[in-house]
VOZA-675003 format. One record per residue: x, y, z of N, C-alpha, C, O in turn; residue in one letter. Coordinates in steps of 0.05 Angstrom, whole numbers, plus 5000, padded with zeros to 4 digits. Example, Ala and Ser with C-alpha at 12.3 -4.5 7.8 and 13.67 -1.06 7.14 Angstrom:
2
526448865156524649105156526449345156528549345169a 525749555142527349795143525850015157526850235161s 
# end
This chain:
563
059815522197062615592201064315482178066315602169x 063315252168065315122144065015352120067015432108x 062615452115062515552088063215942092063216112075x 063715962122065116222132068216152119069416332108x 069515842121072015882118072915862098075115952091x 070415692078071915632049069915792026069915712003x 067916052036066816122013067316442023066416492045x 068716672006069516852010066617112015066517242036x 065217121999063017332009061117162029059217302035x 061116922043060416862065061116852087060016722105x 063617022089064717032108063617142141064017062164x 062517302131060117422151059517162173059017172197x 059716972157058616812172059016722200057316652216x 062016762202063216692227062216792251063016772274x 060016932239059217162269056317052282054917132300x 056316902270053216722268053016402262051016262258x 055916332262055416092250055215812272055015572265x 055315912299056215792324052615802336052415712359x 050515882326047815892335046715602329044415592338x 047415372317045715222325047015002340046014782341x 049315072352050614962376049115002395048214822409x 048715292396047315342416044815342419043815302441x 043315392397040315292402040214972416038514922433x 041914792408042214492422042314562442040614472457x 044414752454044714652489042414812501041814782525x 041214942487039315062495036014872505034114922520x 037014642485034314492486034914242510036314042512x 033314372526034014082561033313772550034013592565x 031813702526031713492518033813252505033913012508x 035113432492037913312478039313082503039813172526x 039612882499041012732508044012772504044912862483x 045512692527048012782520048912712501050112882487x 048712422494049812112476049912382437051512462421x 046812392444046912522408048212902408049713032393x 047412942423048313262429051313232423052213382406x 053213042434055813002433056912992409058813112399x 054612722396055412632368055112872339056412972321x 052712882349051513182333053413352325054013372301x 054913552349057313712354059613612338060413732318x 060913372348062813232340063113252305065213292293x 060713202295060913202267061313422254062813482235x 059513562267059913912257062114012260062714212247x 063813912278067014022285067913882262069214022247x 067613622253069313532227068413622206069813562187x 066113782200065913892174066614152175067514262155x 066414252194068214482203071014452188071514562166x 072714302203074814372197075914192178078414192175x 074414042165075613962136074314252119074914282095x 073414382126073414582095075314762105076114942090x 076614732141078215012145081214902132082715072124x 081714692131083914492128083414422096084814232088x 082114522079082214372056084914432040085814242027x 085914602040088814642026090214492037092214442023x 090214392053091514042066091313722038092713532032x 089413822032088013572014088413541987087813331974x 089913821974091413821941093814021948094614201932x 094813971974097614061968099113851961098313621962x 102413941948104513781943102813651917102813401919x 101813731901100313701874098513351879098813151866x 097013391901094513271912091613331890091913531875x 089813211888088113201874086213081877086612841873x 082913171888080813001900081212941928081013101947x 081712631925081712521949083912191947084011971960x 085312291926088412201920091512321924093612231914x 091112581942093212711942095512561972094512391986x 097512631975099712591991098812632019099512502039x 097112812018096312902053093512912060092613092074x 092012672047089312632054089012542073087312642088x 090512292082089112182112090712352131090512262153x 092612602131093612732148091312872161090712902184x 089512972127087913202130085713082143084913262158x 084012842145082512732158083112562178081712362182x 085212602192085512542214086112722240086012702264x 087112942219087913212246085013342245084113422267x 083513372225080113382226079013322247078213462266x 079113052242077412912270078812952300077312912320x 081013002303083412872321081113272333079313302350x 082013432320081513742329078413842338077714022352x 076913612321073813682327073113532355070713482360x 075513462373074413332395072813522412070813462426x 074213792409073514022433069714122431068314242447x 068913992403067014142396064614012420063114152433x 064813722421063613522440063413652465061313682477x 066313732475067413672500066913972509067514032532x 065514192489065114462498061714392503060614412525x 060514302478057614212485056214122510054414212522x 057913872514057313712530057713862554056113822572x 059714062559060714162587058314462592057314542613x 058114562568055914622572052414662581050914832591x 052514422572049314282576049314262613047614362629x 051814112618052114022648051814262668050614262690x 053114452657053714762664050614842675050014892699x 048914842653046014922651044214782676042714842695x 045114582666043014212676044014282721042714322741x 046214242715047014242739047514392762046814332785x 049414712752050014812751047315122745046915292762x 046715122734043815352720045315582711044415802716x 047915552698049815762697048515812658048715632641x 047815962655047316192629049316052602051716092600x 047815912587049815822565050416042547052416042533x 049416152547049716492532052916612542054516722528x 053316532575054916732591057916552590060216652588x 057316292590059616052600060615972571063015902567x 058415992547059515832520062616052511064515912506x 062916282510066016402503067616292509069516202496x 066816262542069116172559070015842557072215732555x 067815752557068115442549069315422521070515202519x 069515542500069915542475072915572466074115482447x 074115832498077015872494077815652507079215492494x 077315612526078315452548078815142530080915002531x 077015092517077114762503080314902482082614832483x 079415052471081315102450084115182452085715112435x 084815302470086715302488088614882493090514752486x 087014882502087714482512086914392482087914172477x 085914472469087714252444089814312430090914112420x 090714492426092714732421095614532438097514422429x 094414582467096914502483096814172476099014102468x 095314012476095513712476096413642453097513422448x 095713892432097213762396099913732399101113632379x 101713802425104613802424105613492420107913422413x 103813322424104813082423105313012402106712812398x 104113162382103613052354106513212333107013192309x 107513312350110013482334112113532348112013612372x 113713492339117013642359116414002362115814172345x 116714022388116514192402113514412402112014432421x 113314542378111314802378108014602363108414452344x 105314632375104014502376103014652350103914862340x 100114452340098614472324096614772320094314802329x 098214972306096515272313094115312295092715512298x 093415102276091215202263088115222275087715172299x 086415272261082315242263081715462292079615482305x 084015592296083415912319080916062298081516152276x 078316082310076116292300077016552290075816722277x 080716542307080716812297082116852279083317072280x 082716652254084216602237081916642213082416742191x 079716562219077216612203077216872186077317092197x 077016842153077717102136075317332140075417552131x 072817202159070117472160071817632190070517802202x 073817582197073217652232074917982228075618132247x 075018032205076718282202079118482223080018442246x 079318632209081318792225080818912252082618912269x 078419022258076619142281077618992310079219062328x 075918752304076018562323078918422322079118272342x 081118402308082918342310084618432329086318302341x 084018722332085818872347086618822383088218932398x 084118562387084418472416087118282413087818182434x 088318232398090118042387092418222409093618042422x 093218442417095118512436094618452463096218432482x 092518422462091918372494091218072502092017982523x 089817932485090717632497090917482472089817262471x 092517582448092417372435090517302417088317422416x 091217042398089116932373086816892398084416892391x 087516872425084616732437082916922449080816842459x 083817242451082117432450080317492440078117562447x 081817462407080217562386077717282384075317322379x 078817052389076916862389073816892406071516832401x 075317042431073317102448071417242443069017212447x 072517402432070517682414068217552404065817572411x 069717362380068017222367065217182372063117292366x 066316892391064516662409063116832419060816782414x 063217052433061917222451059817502434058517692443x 060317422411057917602391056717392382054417462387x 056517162371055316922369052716902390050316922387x 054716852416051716872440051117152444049217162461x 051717312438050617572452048217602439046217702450x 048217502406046617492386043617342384041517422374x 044417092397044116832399041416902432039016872430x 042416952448040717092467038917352464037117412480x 039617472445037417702438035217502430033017522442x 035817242402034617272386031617042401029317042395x 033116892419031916752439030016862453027716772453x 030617062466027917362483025817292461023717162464x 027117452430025017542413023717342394022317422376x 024217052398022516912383021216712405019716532396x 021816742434020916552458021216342457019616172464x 024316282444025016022455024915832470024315592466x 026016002501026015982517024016042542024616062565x 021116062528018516122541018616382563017916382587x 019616592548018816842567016316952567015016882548x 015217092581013017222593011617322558012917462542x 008817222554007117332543006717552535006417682555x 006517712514006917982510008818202505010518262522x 008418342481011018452468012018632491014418682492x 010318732509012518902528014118732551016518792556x 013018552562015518402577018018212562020218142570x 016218162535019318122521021118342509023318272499x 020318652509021418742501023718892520025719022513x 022818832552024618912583025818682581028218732576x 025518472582027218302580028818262565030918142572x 028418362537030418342517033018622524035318632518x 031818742534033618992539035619022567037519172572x 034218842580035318732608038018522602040318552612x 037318342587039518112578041418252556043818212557x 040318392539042318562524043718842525045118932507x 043218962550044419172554047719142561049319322563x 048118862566050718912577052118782557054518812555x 050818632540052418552510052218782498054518762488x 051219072487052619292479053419432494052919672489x 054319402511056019532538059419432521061319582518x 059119182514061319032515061619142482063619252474x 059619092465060119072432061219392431063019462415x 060219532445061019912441063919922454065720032441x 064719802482067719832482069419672467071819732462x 068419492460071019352432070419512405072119452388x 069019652398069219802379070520102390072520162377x 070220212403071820422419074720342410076220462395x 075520022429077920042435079520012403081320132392x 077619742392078219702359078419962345080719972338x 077420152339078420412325079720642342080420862335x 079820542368083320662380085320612368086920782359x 085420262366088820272354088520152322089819962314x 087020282310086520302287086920582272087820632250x 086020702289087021072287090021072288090821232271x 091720982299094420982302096321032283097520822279x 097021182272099121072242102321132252103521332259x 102520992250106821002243107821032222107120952200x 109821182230111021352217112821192196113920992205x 113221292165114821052150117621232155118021432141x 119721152175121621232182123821042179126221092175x 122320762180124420522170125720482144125120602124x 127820252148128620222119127220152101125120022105x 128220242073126420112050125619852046128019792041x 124419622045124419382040123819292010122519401992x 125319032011124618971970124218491983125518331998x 122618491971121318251963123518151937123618291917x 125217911937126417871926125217661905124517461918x 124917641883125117381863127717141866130017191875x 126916921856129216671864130616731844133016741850x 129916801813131816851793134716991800137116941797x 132417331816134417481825137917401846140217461848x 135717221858137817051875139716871868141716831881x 138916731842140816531827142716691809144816581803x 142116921801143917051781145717241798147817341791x 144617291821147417511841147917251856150117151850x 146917151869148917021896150416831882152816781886x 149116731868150916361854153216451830155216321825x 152316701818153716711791155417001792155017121814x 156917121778158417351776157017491767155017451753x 158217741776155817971763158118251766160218241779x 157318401756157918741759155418901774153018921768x 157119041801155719201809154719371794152419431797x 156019461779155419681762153219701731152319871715x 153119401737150519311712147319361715146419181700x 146019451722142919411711141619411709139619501720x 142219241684140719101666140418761683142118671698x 138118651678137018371691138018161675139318241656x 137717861679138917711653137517641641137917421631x 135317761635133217791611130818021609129818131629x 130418051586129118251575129018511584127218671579x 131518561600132718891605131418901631130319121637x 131318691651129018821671131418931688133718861685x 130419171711131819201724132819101749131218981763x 135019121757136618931788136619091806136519341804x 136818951825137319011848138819311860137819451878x 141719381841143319511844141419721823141319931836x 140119751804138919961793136720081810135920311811x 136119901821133420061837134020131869132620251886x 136320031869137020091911137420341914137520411937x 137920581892138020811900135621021894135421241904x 133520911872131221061855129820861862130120621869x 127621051858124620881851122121021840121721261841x 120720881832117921061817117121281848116821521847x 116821121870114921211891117221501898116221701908x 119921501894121021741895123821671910124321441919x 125621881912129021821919127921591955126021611970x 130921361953130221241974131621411995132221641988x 132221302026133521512049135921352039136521142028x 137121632050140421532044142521422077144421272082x 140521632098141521442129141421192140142521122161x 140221082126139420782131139520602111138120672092x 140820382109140520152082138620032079137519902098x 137620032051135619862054135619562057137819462056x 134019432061133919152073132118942053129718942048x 133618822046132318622014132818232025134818102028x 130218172028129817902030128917752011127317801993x 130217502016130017391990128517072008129216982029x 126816981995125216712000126316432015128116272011x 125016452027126416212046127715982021127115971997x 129615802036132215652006133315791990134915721973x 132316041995134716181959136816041958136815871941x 138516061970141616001967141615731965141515591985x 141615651948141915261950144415121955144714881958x 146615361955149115201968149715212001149815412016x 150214992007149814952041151715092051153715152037x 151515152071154115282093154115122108152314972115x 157715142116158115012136159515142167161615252165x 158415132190159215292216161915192217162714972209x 163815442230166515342240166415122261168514992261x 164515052279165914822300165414572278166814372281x 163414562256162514362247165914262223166614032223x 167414452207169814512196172414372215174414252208x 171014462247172914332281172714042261174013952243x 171013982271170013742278171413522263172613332272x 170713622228171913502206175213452206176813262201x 175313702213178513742218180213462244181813282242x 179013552259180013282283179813032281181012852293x 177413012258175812732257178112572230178112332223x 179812802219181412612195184212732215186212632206x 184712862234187612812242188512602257190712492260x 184812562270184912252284186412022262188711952263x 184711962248184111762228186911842217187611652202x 188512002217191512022205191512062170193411962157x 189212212157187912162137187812492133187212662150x 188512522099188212852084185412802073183912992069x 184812562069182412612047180012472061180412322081x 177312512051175012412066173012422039172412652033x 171812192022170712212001171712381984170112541974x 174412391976175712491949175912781963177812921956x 174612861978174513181983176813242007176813102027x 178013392006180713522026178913702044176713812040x 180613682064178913972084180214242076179214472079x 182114192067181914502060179714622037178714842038x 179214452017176614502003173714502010172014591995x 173414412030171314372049171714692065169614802072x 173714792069173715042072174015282061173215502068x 175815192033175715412019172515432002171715661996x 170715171995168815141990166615342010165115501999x 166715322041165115512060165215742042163915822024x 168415862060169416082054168516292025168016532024x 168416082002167316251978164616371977163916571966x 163016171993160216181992160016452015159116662006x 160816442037159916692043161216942038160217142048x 163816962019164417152000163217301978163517521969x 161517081973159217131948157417281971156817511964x 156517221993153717372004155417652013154017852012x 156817672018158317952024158518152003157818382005x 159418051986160918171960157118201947156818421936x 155518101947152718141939151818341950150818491934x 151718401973151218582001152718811998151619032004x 154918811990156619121979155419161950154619371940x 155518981941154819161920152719251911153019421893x 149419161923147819291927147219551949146019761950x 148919411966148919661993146819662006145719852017x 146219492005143719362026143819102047145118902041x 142419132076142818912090140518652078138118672075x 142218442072140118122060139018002085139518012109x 137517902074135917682089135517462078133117402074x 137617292071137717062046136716812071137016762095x 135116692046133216312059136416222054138016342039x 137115972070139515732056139115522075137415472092x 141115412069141715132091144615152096146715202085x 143115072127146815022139147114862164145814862184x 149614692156149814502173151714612197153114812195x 151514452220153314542240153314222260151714032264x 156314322270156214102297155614212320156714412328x 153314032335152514112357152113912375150613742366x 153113842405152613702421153513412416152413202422x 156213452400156213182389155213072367156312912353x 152913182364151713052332151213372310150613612314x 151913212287151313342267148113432256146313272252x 148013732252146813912253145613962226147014122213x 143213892211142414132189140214242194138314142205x 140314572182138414752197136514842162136914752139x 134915012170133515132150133915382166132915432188x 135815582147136815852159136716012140136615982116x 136716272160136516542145139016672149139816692172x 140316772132143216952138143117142128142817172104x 143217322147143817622152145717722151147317742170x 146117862121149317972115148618282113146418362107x 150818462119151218742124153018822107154918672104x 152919112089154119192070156919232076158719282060x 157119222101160719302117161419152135163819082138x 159019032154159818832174159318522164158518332177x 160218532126159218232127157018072143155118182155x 157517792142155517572161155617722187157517772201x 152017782191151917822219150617562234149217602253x 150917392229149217142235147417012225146717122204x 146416832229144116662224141716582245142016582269x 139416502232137316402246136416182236135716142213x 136416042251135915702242132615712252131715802273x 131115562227128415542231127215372260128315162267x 125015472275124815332294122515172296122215032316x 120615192277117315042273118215002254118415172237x 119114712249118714442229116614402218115014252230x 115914502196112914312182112714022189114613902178x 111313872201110713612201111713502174111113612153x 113713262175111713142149114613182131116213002128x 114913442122115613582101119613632112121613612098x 119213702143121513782148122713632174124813512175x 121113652191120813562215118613252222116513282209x 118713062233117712822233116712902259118212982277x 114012872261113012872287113112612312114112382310x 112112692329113112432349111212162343111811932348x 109012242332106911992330107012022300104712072291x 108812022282109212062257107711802247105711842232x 108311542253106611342245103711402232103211322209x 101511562248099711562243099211672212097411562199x 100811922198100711942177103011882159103512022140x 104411642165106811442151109011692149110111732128x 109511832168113011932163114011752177112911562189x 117011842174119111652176120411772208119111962217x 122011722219122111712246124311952244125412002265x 124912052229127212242225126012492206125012432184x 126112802215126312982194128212992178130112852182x 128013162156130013242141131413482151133313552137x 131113642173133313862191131513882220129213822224x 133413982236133613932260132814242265134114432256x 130714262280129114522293132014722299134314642297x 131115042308133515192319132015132343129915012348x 134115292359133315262386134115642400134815692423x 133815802379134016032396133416282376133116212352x 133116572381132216752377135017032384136317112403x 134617082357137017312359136317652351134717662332x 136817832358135618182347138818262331141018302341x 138018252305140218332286139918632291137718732298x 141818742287142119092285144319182251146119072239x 143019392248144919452217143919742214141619822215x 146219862209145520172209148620222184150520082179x 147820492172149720552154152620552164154220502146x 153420582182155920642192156220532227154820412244x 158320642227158220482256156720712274155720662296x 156821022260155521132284153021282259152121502265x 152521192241149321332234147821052246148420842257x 145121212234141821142238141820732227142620612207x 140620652252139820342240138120282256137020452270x 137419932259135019882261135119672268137419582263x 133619492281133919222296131219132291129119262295x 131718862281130018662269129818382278131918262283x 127718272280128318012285127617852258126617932237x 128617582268127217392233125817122241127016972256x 123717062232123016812237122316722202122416872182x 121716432203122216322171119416112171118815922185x 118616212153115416082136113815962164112016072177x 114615772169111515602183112315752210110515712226x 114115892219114816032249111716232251110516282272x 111416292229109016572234106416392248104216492250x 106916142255104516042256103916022285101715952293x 106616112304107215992329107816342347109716492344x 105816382362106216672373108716712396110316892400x 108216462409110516382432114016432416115716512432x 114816392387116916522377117516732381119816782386x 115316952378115417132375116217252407117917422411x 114917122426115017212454117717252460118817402475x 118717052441121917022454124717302451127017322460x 122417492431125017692424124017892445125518072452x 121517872455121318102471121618022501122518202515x 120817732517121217702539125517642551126417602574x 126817662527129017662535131217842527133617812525x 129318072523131318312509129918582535127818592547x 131818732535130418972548129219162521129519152497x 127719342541126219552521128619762505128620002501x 130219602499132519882474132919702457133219732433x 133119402476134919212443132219052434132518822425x 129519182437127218942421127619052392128619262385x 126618862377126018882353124419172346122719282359x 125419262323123519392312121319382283120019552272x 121819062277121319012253121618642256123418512268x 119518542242120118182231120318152202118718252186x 122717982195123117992166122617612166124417482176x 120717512158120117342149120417212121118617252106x 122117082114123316932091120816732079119616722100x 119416582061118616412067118116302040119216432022x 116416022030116115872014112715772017111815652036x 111415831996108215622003106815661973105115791962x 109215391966109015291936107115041942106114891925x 106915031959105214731962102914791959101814571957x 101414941958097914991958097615121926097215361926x 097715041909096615211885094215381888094415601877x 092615351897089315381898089715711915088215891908x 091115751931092516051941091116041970091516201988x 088615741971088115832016089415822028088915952048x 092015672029094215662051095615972044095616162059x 096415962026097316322029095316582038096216782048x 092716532033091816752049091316692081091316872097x 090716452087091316392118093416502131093116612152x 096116472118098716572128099216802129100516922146x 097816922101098017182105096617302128097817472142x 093317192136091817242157093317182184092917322204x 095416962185097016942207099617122211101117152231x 099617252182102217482187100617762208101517862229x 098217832195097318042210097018002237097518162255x 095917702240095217672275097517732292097417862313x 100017612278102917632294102917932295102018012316x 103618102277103718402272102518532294103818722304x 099718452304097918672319098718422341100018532358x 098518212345100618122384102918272388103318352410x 104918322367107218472372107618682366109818792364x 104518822362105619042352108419252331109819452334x 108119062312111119042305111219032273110618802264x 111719212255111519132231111718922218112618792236x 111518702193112818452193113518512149112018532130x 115618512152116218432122116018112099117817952102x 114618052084114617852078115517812060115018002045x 117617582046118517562020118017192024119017032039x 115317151995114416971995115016881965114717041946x 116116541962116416421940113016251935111816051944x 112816381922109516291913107116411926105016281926x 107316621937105316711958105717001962107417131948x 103917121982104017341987106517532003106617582028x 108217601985110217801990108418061988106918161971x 109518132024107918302035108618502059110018382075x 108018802066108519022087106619002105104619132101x 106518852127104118842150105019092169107419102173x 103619262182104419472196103319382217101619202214x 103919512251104119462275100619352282100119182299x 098219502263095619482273095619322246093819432234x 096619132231095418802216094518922194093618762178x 094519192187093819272152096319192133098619182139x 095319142114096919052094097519282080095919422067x 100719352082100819572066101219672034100719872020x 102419412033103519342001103019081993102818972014x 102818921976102918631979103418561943102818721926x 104818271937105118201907103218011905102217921925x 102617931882100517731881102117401879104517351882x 101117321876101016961894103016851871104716671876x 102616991842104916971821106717001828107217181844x 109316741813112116821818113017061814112317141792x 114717301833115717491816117617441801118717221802x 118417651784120117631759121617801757122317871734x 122517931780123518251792122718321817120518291829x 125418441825124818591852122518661859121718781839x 120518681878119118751889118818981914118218951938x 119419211901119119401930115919421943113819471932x 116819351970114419371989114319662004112519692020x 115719842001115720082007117620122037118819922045x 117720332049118620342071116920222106114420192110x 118720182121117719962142117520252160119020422168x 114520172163113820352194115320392226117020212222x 115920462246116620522260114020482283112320652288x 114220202293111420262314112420252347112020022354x 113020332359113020262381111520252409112420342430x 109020112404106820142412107919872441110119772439x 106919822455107419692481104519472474102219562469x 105219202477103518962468103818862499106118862509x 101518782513100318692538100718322524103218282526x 100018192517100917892496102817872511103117762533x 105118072488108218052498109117992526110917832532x 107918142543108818062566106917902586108117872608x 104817812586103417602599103317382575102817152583x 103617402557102217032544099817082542098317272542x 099716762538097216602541095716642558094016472561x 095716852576093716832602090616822602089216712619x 089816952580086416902572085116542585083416472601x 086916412570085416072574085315972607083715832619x 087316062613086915972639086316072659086015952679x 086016422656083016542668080316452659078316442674x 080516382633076516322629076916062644075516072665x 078215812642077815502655076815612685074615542694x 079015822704078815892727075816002734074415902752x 074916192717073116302719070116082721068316082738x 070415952699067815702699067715552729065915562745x 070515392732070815232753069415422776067315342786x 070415642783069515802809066715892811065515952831x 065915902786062616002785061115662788058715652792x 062415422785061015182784060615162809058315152819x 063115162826063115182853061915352868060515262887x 062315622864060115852882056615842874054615902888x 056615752851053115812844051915722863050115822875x 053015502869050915202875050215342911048015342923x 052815462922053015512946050815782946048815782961x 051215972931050516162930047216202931046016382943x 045915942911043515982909042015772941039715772950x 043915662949043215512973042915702994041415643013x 044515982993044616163016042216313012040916303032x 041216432995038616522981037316412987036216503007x 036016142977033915942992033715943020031715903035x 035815993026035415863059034516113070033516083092x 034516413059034416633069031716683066030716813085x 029816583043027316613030026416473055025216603072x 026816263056024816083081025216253108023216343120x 027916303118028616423142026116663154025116703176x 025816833117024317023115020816993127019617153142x 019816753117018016693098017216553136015116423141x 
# end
């Protein structure tokens, strides 16, 4: 499994790489004590190669970088489940006589599931989402597609459950497990134990190139991947709508290309929609109650001035800044999706967010979205921060809610409703839950515009993980997702997780058109149950632990009754 995650034409591997787990529980000799230990380690080499872009990010090197003992401690801290699936296994067999072939999926979601939930301790609010099997770069698009119906832990299931399906053929045919003498009773037996594993492998391929067949229609707005240049020379500085020309080497802007393009004339009923990288805007905003606040806090104090600065400059200062995002927004004629920071008063205490603002070519600011998954570390200070020396305080304070922007050309032409989440949010599916379990079916999203930043990994594995976590989100929500990435993959994910367009991992140096955004409105089962997979498989084990035992007692007793 390690060299499935960190060696690219080995990827294959993931489909096989869980067999000498199970050849262990397979062997009744193994003592628990080493079986445990055994496991345990293989979970830490596991996931230090799945976690290695942990180990030279933030310009890390070897085994001297900034986030080494992070990376070998969430390692070990994550490979607990590997023990605790083994071990529950073996017992399963030993005790129980329950089919390690039949119980290991289930035991595999079920553990993974509970570390998932128990990592919450380790972070303010949304828990630790990485080392899901179904994050794995061999597990392709096919099998991804269970991703609507329960989630990363579907597709996991898939997995785990071709591993043993595999794993039990191969057991029949080499007599592992001491079956009957002779190629014809191993060959009924092999066909007996495997008929109902391609029962299962033929309807997930059925269902996998059902909604793989699917295409949506490119009926959405145009989208464009913004450069930071682009962003420092329109939002911060003056410009002519009517210019261009770029501020070097004649490239073209924003305003030259929002009405043409090589791929052909854009729609004229709908605006296009241009995001620019999570922080573009490096001048902060400030919310009106937070402007209250200031305001009352020097009429108290009987005081015009507060650090040399007046409040009316403190407002005319706001005020210009989102003049500039308006006046940017007309004059391209497109709805933004600009990264910034902005402070606000809330609950009494002062507020800084990592936000996205959503400006409209006529309705100005339509709002903001304040980031709600804090990177450990970086943004957000986790609760047991000690363990990898942060400091007891982030640098901005989580959002706490979920909004469906709408923007159409006019007040009564054609538009479109979007939601936004920002860089490490793609990592957390339960965000996503939030635009569809509290909206009815007219005002859901029809589109995710994701802002984001992942300058920290040079080496490009954390960007293709994310990108692998853009598609997973895409096919749970069935839902296109737009990406505009500073250092990473700016990218068109469509409703079934294909990548439609994408830039390479290089800074751009110019607009980036990602083409037009699909139209999917396909109905995601995820969306409206959750998580329910994990705590049907736990249900499912517990009830078969409990019925076997009874079950095979009623049998016995019937044999003698007989007999």
């Amino acid at each position: 499994m390690a060299l499935a995650a960190r060696v690219s034409w080995l990827s294959w591997l993931v489909w096989v790489g869980l067999l000498p787990l199970l050849w262990a529980l397979l062997q009744g000799r193994n003592p628990p004590f080493w079986l445990g230990l055994g496991s345990f380690v293989g979970g830490v080499v596991c996931n230090l190669a799945a976690l290695d872009w942990m180990r030279t990010s933030d310009g890390g090197a070897g085994l001297s970088g900034p986030h080494v003992r992070e990376w070998f401690v969430l390692s070990e801290l994550c490979a607990v489940t590997w023990p605790l699936v083994a071990l529950s296994g073996q017992w399963l067999r030993r005790h129980r006589g329950l089919n390690p072939a039949l119980a290991f999926p289930l035991l595999w979601v079920g553990a993974d599931w509970l570390r998932v939930t128990s990592s919450q301790l380790l972070s303010h609010g949304p828990p630790f989402p990485w080392l899901h099997l179904a994050e794995w770069p061999g597990v392709g698009l096919l099998a991804s597609q269970f991703a609507d119906i329960g989630g990363v832990y579907a597709v996991t299931l898939a997995v785990v459950a071709a591993n043993a399906g595999f794993f039990a053929c191969l057991v029949t045919v080499l007599s592992f497990d001491s079956p009957p003498s002779g190629w014809r009773p191993k060959t009924m037996r092999l066909i007996r134990q495997g008929w109902w594993y391609g029962l299962v492998a033929g309807v997930a391929l059925i269902y996998g190139y059902h909604r793989l067949s699917y295409v949506a229609k490119s009926t959405g707005p145009t989208a464009w991947a913004m450069p930071l240049w682009t962003s420092e020379h329109y939002l911060l500085g003056s410009h002519d709508a009517n210019d261009t020309r770029g501020p070097s080497h004649g490239e073209p802007t924003p305003g030259g290309i929002a009405a043409t393009s090589s791929s052909g004339p854009e729609p004229t009923d709908i605006p296009p929609i241009m995001v620019w990288p999570e922080g573009a805007y490096s001048s902060s905003l400030a919310s009106d109650a937070l402007i209250a606040h200031v305001s009352e806090k020097h009429r108290r104090a009987n005081a015009s001035r507060e650090k040399g600065i007046s409040i009316q400059q403190i407002r005319d200062t706001n005020t210009h800044n989102l003049e500039q995002l308006t006046h940017c927004s007309k004059a391209l004629n497109s709805v933004m999706v600009v990264g910034c920071f902005r402070q606000d008063f809330h609950d009494g205490d002062l507020r800084y967010y990592n936000s996205a603002a959503i400006v409209h070519p006529r309705r100005g600011i339509l709002g903001f979205y304040d980031k709600i998954a804090l990177v450990p570390g970086a943004e957000g200070a986790p609760r047991l921060g000690s363990i990898f020396g942060y400091g007891e305080h982030g640098t901005y304070d989580p959002g706490f809610g979920t909004r469906v922007f709408e923007a159409s050309k006019s007040t009564t032409g054609a538009g479109y409703r979007f939601g936004v989440a920002i860089c490490y949010d793609i990592c957390f599916p339960e965000i996503f839950r939030r635009y569809f379990a509290a909206q009815e079916k007219e005002r859901r999203p029809e589109f995710f515009v994701v802002p984001a930043s992942e300058a920290a990994d040079q080496r490009g594995l954390l960007q293709r993980i994310l990108l692998r976590m853009a598609c997973l989100r895409a096919i749970e929500t069935r839902r296109p997702i737009v990406r505009s990435v500073y250092q990473g993959y700016s990218a068109l994910v469509d409703g079934s997780g294909r990548v439609l367009n994408r830039s390479e991992i290089a800074l751009l140096r110019a607009p980036f058109r990602l083409g037009r955004v699909p139209r999917d409105n396909r109905q995601s089962l995820y969306m409206r149950w959750g998580d329910w997979l994990p705590p049907t498989s736990i249900s499912i084990l517990l009830a078969a632990s409990v019925l076997t035992p009874l079950f095979r007692r009623h049998t016995s007793l019937g044999h003698t009754v007989g007999r």
